[in-house]
N, CA and C atoms of all chains as a GROMACS GRO file, in nm:
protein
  546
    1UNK      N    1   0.085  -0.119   0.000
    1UNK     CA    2   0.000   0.000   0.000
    1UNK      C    3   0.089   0.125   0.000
    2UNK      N    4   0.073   0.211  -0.115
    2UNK     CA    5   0.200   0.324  -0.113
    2UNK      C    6   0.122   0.413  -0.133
    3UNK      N    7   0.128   0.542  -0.078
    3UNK     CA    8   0.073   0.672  -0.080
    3UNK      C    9   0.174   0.749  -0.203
    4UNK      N   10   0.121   0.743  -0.316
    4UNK     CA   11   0.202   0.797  -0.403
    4UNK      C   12   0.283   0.974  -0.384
    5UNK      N   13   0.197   1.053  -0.307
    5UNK     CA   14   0.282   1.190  -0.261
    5UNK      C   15   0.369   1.138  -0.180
    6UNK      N   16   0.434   1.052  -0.142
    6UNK     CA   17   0.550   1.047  -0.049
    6UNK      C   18   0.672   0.917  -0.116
    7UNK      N   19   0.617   0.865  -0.291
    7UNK     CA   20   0.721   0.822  -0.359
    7UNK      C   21   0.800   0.925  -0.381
    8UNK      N   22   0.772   1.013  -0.416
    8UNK     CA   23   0.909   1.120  -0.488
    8UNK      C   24   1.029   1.096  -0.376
    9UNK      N   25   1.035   1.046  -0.221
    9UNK     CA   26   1.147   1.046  -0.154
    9UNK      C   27   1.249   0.955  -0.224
   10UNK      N   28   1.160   0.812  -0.258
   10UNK     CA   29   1.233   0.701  -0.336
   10UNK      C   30   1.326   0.756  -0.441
   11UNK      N   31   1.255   0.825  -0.527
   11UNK     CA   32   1.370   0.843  -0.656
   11UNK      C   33   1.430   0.965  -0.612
   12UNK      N   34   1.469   1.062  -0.554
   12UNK     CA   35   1.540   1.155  -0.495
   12UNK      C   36   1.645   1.069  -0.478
   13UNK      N   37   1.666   0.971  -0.344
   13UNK     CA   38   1.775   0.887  -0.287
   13UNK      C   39   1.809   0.802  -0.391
   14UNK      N   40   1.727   0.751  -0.478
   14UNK     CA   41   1.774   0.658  -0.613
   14UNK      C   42   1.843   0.759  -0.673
   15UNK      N   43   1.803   0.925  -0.695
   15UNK     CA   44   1.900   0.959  -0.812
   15UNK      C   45   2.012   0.987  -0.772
   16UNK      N   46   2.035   1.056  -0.571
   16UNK     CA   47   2.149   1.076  -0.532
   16UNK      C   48   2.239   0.963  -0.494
   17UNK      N   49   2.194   0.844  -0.481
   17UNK     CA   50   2.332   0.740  -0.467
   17UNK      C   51   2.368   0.734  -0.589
   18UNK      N   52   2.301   0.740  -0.702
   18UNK     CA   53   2.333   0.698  -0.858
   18UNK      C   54   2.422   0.805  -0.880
   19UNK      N   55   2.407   0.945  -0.870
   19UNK     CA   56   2.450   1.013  -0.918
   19UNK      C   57   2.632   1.075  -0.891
   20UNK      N   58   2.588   1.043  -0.725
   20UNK     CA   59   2.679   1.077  -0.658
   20UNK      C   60   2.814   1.022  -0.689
   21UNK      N   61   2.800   0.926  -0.802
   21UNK     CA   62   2.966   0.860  -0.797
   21UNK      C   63   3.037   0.930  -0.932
   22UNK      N   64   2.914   1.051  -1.004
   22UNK     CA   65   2.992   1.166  -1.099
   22UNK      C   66   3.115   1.240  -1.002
   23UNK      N   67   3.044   1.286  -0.939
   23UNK     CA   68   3.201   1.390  -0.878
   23UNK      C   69   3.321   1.296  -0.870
   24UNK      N   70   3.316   1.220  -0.825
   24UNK     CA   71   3.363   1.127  -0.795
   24UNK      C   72   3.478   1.064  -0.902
   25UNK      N   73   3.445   1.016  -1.000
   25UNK     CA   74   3.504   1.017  -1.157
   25UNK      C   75   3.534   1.106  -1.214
   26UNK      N   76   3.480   1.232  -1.220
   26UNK     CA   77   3.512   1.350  -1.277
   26UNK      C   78   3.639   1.390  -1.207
   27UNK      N   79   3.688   1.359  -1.074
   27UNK     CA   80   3.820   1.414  -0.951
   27UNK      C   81   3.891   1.317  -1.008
   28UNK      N   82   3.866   1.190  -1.027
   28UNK     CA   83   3.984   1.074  -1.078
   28UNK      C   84   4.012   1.064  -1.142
   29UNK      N   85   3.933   1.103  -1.264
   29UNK     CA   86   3.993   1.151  -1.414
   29UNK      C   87   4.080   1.278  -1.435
   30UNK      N   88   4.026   1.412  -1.347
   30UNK     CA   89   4.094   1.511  -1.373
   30UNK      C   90   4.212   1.470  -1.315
   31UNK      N   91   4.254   1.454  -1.168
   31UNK     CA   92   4.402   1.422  -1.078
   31UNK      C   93   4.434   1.275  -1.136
   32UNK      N   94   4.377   1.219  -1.126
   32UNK     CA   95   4.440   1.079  -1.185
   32UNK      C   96   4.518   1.026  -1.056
   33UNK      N   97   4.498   1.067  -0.929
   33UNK     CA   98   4.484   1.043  -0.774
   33UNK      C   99   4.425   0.922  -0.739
   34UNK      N  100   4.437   0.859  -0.701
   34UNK     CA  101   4.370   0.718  -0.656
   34UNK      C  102   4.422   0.674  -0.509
   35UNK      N  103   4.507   0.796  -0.480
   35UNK     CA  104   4.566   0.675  -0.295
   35UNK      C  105   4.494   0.658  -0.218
   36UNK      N  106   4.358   0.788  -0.156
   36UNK     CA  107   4.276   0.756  -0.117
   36UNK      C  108   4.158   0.637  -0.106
   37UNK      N  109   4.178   0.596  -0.235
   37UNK     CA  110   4.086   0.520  -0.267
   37UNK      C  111   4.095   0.359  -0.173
   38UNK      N  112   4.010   0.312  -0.164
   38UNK     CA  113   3.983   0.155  -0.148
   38UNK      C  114   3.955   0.052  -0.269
   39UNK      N  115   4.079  -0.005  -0.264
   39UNK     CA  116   4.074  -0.106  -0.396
   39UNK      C  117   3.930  -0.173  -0.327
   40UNK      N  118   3.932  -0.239  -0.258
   40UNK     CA  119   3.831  -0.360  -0.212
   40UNK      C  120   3.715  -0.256  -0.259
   41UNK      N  121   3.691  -0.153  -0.154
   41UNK     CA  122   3.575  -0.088  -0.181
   41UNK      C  123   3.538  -0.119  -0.349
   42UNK      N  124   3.622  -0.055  -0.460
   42UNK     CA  125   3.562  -0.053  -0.589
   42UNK      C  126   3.500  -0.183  -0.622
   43UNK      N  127   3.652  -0.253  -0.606
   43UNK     CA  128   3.618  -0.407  -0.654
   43UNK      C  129   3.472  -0.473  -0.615
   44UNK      N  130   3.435  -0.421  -0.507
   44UNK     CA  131   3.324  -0.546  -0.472
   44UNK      C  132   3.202  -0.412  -0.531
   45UNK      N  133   3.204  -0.279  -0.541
   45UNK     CA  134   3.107  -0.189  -0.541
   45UNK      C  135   3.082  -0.253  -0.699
   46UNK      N  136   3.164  -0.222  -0.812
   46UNK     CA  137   3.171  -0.255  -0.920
   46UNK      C  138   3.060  -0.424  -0.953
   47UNK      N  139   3.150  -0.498  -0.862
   47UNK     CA  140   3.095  -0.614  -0.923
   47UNK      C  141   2.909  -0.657  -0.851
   48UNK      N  142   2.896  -0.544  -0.717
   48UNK     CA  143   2.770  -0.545  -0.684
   48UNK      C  144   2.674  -0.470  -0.756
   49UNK      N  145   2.730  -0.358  -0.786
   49UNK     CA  146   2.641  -0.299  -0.946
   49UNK      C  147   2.638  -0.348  -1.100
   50UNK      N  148   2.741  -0.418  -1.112
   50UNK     CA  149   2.697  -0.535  -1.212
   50UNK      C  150   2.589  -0.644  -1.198
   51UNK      N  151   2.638  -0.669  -1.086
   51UNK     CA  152   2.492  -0.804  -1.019
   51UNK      C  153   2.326  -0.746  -1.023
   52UNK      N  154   2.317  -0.568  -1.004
   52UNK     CA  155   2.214  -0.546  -0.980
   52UNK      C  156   2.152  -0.491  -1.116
   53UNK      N  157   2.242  -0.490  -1.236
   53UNK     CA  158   2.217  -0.439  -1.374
   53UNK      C  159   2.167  -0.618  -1.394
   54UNK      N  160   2.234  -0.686  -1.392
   54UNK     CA  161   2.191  -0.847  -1.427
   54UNK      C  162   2.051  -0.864  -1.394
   55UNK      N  163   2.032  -0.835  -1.246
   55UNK     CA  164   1.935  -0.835  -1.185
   55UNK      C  165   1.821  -0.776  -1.236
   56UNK      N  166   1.829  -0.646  -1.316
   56UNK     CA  167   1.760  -0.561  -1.326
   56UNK      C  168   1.680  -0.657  -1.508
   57UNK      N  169   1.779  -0.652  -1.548
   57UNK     CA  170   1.707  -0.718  -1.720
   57UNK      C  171   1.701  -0.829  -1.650
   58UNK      N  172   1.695  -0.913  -1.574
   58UNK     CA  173   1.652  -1.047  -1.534
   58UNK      C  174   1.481  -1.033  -1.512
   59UNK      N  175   1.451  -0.915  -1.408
   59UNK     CA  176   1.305  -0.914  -1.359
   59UNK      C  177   1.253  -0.771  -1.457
   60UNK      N  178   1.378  -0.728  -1.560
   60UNK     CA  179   1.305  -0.641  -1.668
   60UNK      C  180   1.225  -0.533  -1.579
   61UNK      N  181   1.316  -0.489  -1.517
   61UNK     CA  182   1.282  -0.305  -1.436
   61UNK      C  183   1.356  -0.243  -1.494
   62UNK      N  184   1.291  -0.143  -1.552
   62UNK     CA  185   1.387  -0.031  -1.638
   62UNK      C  186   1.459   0.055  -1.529
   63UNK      N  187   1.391   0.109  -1.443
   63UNK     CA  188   1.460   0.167  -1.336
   63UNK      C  189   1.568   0.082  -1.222
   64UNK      N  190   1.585   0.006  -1.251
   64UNK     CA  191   1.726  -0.066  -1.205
   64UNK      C  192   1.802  -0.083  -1.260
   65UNK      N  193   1.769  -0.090  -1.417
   65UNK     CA  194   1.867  -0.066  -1.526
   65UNK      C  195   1.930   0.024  -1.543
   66UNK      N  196   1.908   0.096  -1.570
   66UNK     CA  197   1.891   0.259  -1.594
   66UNK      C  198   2.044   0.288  -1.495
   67UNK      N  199   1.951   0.262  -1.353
   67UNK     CA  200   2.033   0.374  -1.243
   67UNK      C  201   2.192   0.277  -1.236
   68UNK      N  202   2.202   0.130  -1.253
   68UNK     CA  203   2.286   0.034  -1.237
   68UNK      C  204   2.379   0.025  -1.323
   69UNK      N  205   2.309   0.080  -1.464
   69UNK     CA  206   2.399   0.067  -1.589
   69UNK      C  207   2.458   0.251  -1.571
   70UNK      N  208   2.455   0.330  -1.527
   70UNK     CA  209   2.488   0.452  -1.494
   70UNK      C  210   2.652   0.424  -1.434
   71UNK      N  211   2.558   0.369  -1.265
   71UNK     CA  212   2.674   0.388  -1.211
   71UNK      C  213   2.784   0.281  -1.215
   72UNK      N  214   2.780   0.173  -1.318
   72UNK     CA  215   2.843   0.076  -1.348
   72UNK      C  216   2.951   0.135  -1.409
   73UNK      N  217   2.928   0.258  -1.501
   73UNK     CA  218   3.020   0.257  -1.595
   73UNK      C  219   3.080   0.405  -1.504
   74UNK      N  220   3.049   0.467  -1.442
   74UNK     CA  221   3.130   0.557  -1.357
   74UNK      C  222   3.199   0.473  -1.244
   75UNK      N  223   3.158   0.385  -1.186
   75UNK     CA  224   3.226   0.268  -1.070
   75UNK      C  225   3.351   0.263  -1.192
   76UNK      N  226   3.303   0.185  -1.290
   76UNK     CA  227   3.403   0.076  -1.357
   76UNK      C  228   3.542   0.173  -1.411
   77UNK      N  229   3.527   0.294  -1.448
   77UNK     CA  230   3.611   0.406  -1.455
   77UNK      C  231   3.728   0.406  -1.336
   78UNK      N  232   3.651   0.450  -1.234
   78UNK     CA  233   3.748   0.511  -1.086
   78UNK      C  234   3.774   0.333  -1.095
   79UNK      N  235   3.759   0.258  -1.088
   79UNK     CA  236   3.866   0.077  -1.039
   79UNK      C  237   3.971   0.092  -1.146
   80UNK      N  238   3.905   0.111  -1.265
   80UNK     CA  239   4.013   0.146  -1.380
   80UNK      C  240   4.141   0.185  -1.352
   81UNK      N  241   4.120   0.319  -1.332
   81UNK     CA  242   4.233   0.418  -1.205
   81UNK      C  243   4.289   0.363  -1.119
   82UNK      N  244   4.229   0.335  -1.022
   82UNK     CA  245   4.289   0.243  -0.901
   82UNK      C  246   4.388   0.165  -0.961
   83UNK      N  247   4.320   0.014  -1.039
   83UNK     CA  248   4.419  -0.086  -1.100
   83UNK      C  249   4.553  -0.043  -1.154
   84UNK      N  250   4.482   0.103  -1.257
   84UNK     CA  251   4.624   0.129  -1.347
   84UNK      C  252   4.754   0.183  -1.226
   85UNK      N  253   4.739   0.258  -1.137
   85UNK     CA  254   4.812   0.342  -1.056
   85UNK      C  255   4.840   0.203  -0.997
   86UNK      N  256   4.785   0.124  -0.966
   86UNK     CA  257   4.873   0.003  -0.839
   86UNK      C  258   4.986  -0.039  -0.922
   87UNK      N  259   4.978  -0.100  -1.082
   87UNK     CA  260   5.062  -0.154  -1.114
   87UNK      C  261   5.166  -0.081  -1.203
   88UNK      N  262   5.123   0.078  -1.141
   88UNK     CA  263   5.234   0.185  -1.182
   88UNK      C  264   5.348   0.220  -1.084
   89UNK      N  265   5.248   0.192  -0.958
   89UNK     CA  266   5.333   0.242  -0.825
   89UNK      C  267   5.308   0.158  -0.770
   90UNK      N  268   5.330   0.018  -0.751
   90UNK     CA  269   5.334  -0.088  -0.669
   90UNK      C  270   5.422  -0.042  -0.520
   91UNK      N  271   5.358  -0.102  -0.453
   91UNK     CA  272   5.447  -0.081  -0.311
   91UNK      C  273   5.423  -0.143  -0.221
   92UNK      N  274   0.680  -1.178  -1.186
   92UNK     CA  275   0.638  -1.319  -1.176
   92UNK      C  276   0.813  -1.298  -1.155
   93UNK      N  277   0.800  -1.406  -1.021
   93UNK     CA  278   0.963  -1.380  -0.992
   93UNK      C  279   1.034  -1.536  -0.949
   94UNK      N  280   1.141  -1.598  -1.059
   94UNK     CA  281   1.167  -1.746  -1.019
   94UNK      C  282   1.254  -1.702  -0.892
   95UNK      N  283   1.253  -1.770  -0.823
   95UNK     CA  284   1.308  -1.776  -0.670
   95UNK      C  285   1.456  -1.836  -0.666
   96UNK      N  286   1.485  -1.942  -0.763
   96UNK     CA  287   1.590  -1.983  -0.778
   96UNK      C  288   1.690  -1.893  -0.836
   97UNK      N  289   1.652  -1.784  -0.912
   97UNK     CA  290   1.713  -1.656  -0.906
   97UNK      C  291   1.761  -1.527  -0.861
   98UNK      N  292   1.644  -1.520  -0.737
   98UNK     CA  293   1.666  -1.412  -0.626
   98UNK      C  294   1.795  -1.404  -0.575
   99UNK      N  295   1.854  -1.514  -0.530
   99UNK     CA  296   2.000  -1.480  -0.484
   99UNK      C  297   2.090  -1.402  -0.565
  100UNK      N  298   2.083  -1.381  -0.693
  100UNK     CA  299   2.194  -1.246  -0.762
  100UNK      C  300   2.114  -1.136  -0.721
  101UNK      N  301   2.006  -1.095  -0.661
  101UNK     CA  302   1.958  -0.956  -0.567
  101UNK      C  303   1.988  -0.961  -0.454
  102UNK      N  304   1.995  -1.028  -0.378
  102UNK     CA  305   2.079  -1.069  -0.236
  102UNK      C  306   2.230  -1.002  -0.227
  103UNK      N  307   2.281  -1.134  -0.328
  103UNK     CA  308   2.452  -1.090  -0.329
  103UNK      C  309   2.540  -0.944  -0.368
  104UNK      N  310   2.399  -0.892  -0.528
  104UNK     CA  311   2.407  -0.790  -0.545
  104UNK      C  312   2.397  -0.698  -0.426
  105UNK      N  313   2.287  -0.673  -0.364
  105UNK     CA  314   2.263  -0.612  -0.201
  105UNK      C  315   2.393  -0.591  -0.098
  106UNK      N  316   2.446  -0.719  -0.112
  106UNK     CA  317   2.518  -0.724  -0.004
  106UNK      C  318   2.660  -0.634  -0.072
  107UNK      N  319   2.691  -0.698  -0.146
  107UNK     CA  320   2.817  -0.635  -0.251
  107UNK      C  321   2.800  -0.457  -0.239
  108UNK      N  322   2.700  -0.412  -0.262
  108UNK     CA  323   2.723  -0.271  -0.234
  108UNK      C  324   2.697  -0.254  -0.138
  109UNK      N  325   2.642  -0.284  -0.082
  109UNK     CA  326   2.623  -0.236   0.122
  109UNK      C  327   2.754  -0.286   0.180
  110UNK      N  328   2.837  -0.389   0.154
  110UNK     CA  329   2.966  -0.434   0.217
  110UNK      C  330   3.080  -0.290   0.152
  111UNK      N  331   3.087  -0.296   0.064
  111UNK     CA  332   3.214  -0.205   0.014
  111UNK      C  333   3.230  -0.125   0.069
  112UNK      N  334   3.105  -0.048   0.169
  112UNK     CA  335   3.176   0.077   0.202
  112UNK      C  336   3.220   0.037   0.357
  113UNK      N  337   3.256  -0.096   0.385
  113UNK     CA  338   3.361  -0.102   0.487
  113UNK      C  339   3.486  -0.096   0.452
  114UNK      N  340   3.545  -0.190   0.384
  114UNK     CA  341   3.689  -0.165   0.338
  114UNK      C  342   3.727  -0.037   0.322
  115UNK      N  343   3.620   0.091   0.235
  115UNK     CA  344   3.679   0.225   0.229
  115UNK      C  345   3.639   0.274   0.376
  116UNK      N  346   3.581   0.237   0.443
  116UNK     CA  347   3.595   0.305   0.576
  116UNK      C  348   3.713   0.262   0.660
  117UNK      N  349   3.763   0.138   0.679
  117UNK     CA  350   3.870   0.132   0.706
  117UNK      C  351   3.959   0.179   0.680
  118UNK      N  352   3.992   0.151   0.535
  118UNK     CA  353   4.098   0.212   0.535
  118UNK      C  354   4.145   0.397   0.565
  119UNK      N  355   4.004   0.491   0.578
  119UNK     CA  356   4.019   0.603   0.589
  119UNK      C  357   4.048   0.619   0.730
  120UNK      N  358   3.981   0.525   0.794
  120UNK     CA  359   4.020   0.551   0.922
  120UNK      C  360   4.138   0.567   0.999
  121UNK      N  361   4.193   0.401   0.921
  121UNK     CA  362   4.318   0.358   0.965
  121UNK      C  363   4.466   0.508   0.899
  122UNK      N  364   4.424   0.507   0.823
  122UNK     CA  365   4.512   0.639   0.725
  122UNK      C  366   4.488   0.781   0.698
  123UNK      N  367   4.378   0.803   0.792
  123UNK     CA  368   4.340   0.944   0.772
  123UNK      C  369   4.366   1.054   0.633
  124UNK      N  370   4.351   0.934   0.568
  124UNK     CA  371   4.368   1.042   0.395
  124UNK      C  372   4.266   1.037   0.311
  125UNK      N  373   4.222   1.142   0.297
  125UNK     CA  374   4.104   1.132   0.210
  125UNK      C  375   4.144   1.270   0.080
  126UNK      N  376   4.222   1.298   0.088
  126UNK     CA  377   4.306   1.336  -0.079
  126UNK      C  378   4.232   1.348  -0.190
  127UNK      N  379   4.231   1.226  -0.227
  127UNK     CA  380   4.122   1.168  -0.352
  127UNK      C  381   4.005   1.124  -0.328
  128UNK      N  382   3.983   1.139  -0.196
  128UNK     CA  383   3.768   1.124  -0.217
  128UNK      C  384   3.741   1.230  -0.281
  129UNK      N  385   3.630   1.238  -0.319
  129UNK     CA  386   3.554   1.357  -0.364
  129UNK      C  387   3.465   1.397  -0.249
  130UNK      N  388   3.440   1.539  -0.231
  130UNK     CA  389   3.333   1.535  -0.100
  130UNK      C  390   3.204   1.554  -0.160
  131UNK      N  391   3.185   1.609  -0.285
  131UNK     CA  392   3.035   1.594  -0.344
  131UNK      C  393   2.985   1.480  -0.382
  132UNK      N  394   3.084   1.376  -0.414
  132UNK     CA  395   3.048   1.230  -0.406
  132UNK      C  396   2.976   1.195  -0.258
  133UNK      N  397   3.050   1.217  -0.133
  133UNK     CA  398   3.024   1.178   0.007
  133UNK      C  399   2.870   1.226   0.064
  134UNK      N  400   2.914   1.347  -0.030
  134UNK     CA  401   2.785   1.430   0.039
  134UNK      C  402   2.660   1.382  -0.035
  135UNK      N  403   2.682   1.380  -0.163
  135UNK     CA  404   2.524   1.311  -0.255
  135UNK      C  405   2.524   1.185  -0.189
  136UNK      N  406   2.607   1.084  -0.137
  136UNK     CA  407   2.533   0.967  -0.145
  136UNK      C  408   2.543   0.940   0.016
  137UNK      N  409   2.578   1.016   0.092
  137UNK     CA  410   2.554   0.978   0.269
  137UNK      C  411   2.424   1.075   0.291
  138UNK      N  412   2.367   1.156   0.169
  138UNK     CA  413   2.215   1.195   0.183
  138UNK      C  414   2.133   1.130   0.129
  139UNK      N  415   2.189   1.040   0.004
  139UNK     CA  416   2.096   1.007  -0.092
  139UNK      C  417   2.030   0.828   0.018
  140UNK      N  418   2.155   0.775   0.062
  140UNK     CA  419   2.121   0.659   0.154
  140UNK      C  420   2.093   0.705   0.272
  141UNK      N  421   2.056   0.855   0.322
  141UNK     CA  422   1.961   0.896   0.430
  141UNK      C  423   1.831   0.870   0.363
  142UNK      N  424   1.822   0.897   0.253
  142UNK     CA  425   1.710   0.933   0.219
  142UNK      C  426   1.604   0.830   0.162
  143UNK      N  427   1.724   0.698   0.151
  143UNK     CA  428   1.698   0.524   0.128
  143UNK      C  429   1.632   0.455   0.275
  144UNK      N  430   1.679   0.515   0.368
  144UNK     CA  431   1.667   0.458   0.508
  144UNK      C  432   1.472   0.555   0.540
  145UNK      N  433   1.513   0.650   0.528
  145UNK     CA  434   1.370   0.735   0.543
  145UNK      C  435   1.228   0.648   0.466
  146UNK      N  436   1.262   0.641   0.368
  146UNK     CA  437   1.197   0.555   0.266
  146UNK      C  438   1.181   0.425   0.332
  147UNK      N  439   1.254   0.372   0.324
  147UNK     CA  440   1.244   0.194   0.399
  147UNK      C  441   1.192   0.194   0.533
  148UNK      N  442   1.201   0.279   0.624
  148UNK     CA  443   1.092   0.367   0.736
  148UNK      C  444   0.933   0.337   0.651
  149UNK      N  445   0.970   0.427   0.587
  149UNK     CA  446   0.790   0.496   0.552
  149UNK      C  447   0.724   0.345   0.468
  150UNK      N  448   0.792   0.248   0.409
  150UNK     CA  449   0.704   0.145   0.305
  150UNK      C  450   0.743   0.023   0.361
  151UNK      N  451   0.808   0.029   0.540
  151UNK     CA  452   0.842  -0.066   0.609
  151UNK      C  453   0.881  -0.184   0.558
  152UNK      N  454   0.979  -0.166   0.427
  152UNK     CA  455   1.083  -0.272   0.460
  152UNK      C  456   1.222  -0.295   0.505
  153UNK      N  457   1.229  -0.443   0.564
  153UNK     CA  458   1.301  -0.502   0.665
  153UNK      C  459   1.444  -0.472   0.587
  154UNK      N  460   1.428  -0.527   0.420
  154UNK     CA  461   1.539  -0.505   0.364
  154UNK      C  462   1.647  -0.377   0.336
  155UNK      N  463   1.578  -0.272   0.305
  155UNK     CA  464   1.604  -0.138   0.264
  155UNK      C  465   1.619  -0.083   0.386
  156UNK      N  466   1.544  -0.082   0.503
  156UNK     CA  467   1.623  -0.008   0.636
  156UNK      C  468   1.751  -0.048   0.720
  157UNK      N  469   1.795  -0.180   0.703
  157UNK     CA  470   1.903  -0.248   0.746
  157UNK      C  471   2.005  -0.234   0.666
  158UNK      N  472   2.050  -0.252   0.544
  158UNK     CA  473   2.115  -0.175   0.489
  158UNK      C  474   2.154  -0.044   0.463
  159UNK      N  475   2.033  -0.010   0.461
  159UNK     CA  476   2.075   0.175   0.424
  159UNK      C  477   2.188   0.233   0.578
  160UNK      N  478   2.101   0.139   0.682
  160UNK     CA  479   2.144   0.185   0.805
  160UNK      C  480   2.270   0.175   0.791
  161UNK      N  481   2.327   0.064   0.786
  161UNK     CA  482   2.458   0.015   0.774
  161UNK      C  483   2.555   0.091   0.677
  162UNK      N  484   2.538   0.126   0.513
  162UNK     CA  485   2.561   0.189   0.451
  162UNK      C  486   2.574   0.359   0.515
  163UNK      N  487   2.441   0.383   0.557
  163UNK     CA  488   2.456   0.551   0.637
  163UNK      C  489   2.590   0.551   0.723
  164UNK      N  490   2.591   0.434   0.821
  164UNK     CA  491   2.713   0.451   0.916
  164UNK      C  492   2.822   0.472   0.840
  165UNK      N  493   2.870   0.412   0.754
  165UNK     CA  494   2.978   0.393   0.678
  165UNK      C  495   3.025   0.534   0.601
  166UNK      N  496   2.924   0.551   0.551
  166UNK     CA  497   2.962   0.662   0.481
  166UNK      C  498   2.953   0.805   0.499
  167UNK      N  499   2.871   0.760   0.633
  167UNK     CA  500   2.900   0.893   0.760
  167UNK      C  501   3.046   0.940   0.802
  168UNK      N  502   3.094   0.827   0.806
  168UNK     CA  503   3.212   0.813   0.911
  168UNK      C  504   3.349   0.941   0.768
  169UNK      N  505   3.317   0.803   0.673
  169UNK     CA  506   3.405   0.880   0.564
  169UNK      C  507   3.396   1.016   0.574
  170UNK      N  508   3.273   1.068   0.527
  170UNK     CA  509   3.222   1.230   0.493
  170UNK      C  510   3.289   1.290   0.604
  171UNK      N  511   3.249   1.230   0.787
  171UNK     CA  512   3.342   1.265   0.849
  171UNK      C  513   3.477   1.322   0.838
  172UNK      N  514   3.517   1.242   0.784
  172UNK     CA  515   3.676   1.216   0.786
  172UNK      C  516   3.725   1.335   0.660
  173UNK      N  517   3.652   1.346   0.573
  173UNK     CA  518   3.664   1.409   0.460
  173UNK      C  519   3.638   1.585   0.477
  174UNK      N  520   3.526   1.599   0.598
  174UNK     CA  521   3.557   1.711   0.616
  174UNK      C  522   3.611   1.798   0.713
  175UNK      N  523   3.635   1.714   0.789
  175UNK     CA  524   3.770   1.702   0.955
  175UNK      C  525   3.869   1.827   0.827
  176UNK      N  526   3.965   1.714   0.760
  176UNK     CA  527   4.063   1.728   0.669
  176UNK      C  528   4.054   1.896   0.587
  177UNK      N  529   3.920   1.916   0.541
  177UNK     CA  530   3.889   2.019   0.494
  177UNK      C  531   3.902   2.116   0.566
  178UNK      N  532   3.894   2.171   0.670
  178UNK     CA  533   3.932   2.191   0.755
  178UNK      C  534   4.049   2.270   0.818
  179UNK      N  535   4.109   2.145   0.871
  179UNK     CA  536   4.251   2.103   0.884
  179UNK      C  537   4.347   2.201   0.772
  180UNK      N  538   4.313   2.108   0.673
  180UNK     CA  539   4.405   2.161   0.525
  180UNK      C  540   4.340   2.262   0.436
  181UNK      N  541   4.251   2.375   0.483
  181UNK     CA  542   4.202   2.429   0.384
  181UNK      C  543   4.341   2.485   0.250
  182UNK      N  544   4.264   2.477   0.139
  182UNK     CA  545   4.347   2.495   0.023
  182UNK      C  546   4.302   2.549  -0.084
   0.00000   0.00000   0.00000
């Protein structure tokens, strides 16, 4: 039972976790900085937003698609970074 | 219409992004460097998973408030840490 004036909270927080990983890529692309980062963090963030794009054309929700295939390819960017810098500056 | 023998890639997916943001909390903790976070990243998505938890409140599910919770802590702590530093190092 959903009171539709109080969905708009849902996609607000759907568009700001989705969105939120632009700044994010846009700083790692410009500095090309990655020490901060958490390999693990990407690695498992990456491969849990892949699972939920799978997920999403599995039960065919466009809106899981959508927001999953977004931040898949901004996730998959910043690990990019990460990877390349580890096996630039191993230590 | 949902096969059940498939639900577990929404599970694992679930867990996979709700887990990651421990490893990056550790490690910020343990290293107090947050350099290369972005803070408009921190800030869109430690509101946007406030705003996941509010939601999972209001359409009472078990799933979406236990996570978000967990996720909020996490990425509280970071944003924390991220703007301690700001701070600290204005630049």
């Amino acid at each position: 039972m959903m009171d539709f004036s109080f969905e708009w909270i849902g996609y607000v927080a759907a568009s700001l976790t989705t969105l939120s990983f632009l700044p994010q890529a846009i700083k790692t692309i410009k500095t090309r900085d990655t020490e901060s980062l958490s390999f693990g963090m990407y690695a498992m963030f990456t491969a849990g937003v892949l699972m939920w794009l799978i997920y999403g054309l599995y039960i065919d929700n466009y809106a899981i698609i959508v927001a999953n295939a977004v931040t898949f390819l901004l996730a998959a960017v910043i690990l990019g970074f990460k990877i390349y810098n580890s096996f630039k500056n191993p230590n």
